[in-house]
Residue, then its C-alpha position, 0 to 999 in steps of 0.5 A: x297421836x303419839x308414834x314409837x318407831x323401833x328400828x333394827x339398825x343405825x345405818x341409813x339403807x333403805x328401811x332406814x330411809x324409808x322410816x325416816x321419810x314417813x316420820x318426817x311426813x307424819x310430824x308434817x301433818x302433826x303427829x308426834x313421832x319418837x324413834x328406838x334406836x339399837x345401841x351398836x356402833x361408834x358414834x361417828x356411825x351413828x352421827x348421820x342417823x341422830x343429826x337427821x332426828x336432830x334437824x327434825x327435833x325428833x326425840x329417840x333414845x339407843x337402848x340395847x335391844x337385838x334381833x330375833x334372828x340369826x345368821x344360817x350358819x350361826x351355830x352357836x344356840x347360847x348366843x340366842x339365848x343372850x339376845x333374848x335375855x337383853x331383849x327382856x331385860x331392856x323391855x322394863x326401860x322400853x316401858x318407862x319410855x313409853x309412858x314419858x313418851x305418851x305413846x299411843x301406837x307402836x311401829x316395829x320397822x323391820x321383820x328382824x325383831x320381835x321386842x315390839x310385839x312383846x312391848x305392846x302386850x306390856x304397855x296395852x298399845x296397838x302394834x304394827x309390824x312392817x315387813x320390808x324383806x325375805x328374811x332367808x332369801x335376801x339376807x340367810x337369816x333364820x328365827x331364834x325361836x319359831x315359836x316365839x315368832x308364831x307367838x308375835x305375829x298372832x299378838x300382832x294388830x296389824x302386818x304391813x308387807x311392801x310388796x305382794x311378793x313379800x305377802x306371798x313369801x310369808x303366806x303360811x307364817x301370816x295366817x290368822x294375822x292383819x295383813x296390807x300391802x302398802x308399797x313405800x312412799x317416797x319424799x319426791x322432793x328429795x330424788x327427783x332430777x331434772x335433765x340427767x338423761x343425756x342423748x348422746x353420752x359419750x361413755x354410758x355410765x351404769x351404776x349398781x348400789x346396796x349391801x354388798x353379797x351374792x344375793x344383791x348380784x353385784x357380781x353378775x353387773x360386773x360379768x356383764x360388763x365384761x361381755x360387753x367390752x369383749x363380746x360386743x366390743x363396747x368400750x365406751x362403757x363404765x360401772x361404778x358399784x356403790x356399797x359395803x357388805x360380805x368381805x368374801x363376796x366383794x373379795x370375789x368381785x375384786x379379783x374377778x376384775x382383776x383377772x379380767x382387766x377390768x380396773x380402767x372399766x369398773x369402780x368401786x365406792x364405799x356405802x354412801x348416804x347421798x347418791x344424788x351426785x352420782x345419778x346426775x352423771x348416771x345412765x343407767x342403774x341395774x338391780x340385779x337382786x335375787x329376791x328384792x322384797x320391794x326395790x327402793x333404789x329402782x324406784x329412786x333411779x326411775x325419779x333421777x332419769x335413770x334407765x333401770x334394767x332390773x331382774x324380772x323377779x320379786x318385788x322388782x318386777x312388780x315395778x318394772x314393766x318391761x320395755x314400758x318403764x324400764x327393762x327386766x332380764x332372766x335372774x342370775x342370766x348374765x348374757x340376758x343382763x349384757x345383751x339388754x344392756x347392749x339392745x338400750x345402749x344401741x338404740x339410745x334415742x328411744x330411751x327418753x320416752x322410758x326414762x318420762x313413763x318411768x318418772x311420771x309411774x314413780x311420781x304417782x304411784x310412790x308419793x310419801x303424801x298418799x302413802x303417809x295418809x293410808x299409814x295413819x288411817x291405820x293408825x287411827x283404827x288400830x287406835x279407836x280399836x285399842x280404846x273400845x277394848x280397854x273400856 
């Protein structure tokens, strides 16, 4: 079996990661998998991405593809226009590499393109189309084309959601089309921790990681923190904020911190590959998203003994159970976010039987290896379908 996997982006978040993860289980149980990469970037930004597909001697190609959206506040029509006319010019190549490639099934890794629906008509492959975000709630994104999107989706073989919040978010637009619901599957081996969590920290280390803008929330960790140093008077308290994104938003943040007196408190870190190093010395992880399509980073904290305090909302409460395998607040409730932070803090000694359940729930309900073996049973489906049709 030959799997063709288009990606959106060159940077390891965790679509990226989640793809990476499968292809490399999938050339475990033999599949061959190649990868379509989008020409972007320097290439010390890309050296991470290719050297992961390198070590796997996994074959991939950058072409100049583009998404099938836009920013809301993009105005400019001719720029679609663009993004369209490169999306066909670049099909022809797509073309070429498939047949070298021996492909047998297409895998388009994000909601944001559409040039793998449109491949698979060319070439006569089986397409699968995984929609792993809320295009207008998580990133404000809208289509290029309605039409062209409603075209796609009817010509697509089979839809994979993350979560049942992201299949209930597209009801309408996923009418008449293939749909599952697969929650990611995680390559254990690569998250999970041994004794991180600490009885008796002597300061209680939180963490917040992901594409910096409003609707990640990184601005409400931060005001809880503040509540806690000035209302319950914690001092022995510290947040470090991992990621990169809107310069506006984090600008907010820094001034915000600023005003507050909050430098001695709170760090902020660069976008980081590997967060391994800081969840050893980590207690606690928050997810303050809005509208998380799923919540690879809870389900990561949860396998590095992280206590996780997550929004009771999207795909994030489909994970947490509150006060079972972790803790949920009120979306956007700052003093629900701090008082929760304090009530974990102040009964510490109960935490590690959470930080076990959440462990034990991640480790069998996100394996890569259930997860990898549903994926190609689909596959194979899609496959047999594709050859009775052709006959």
């Amino acid at each position: 079996m030959h799997i063709l996997f288009i990606i959106h982006s060159i940077t390891l978040y965790g679509a990226n990661r989640s793809v990476i993860d499968l292809a490399l289980q999938l050339q475990k149980l033999g599949k061959d998998v190649f990868f379509f990469i989008p020409l972007e970037g320097k290439q010390k930004e890309r050296y991470v991405l290719k050297k992961i597909l390198d070590d796997a001697g996994i074959s991939y190609i950058f072409l100049d593809y583009n998404p099938s959206v836009h920013s809301i506040q993009e105005k400019v029509f001719f720029s679609r226009i663009i993004r369209m006319k490169k999306n066909q010019k670049c099909l022809q190549i797509m073309e070429e590499y498939v047949k070298l490639w021996g492909i047998d099934i297409i895998h388009t890794n994000t909601f944001t393109h559409t040039i793998g629906v449109l491949l698979s008509k060319r070439v006569k492959k089986p397409h699968v189309w995984h929609i792993r975000e809320t295009l207008k709630k998580d990133y404000a994104l809208a289509y290029d084309s309605k039409l062209l999107y409603r075209y796609a989706l009817v010509k697509t073989s089979q839809v994979i959601c993350i979560s049942e919040y992201v299949r209930r978010t597209y009801k309408k637009v996923l009418w008449g089309t293939p749909v599952t619901v697969l929650h990611n599957g995680f390559n254990i081996n690569n998250y999970i921790l041994t004794g991180v969590f600490q009885k008796n920290p002597p300061v209680f280390t939180l963490m917040i990681s992901g594409t910096i803008r409003e609707e990640k929330g990184q601005l409400d960790a931060v005001k809880a923190v503040e509540l806690l140093i000035h209302k319950y008077q914690v001092k022995n308290i510290r947040l470090i904020i991992i990621g990169d994104g809107v310069k506006e938003y984090g600008d907010q943040i820094k001034r915000f911190i600023k005003q507050k007196k909050l430098e001695d408190y709170i760090e902020i870190l660069p976008f980081q590959t590997e967060l391994r190093k800081i969840r050893k010395h980590a207690d606690i992880a928050l997810m303050c998203s809005r509208n998380e399509a799923l919540g690879r980073v809870t389900i990561e904290s949860m396998l590095s003994e992280n206590i996780v305090i997550g929004t009771n909302s999207a795909g994030t409460a489909e994970i947490i159970t509150d006060g079972v395998n972790g803790y949920l607040y009120e979306v956007g409730n700052v003093e629900d976010l701090s008082s929760k932070i304090f009530d974990v803090i102040t009964h510490w000694s109960e935490q590690e039987k959470i930080v076990k359940k959440a462990k034990e729930y991640a480790k069998q309900n996100y394996n890569i290896e259930e997860y990898t073996k549903k994926i190609i049973d689909i596959y194979s489906r899609l496959i047999e379908e594709n050859d009775r049709k052709e006959l």
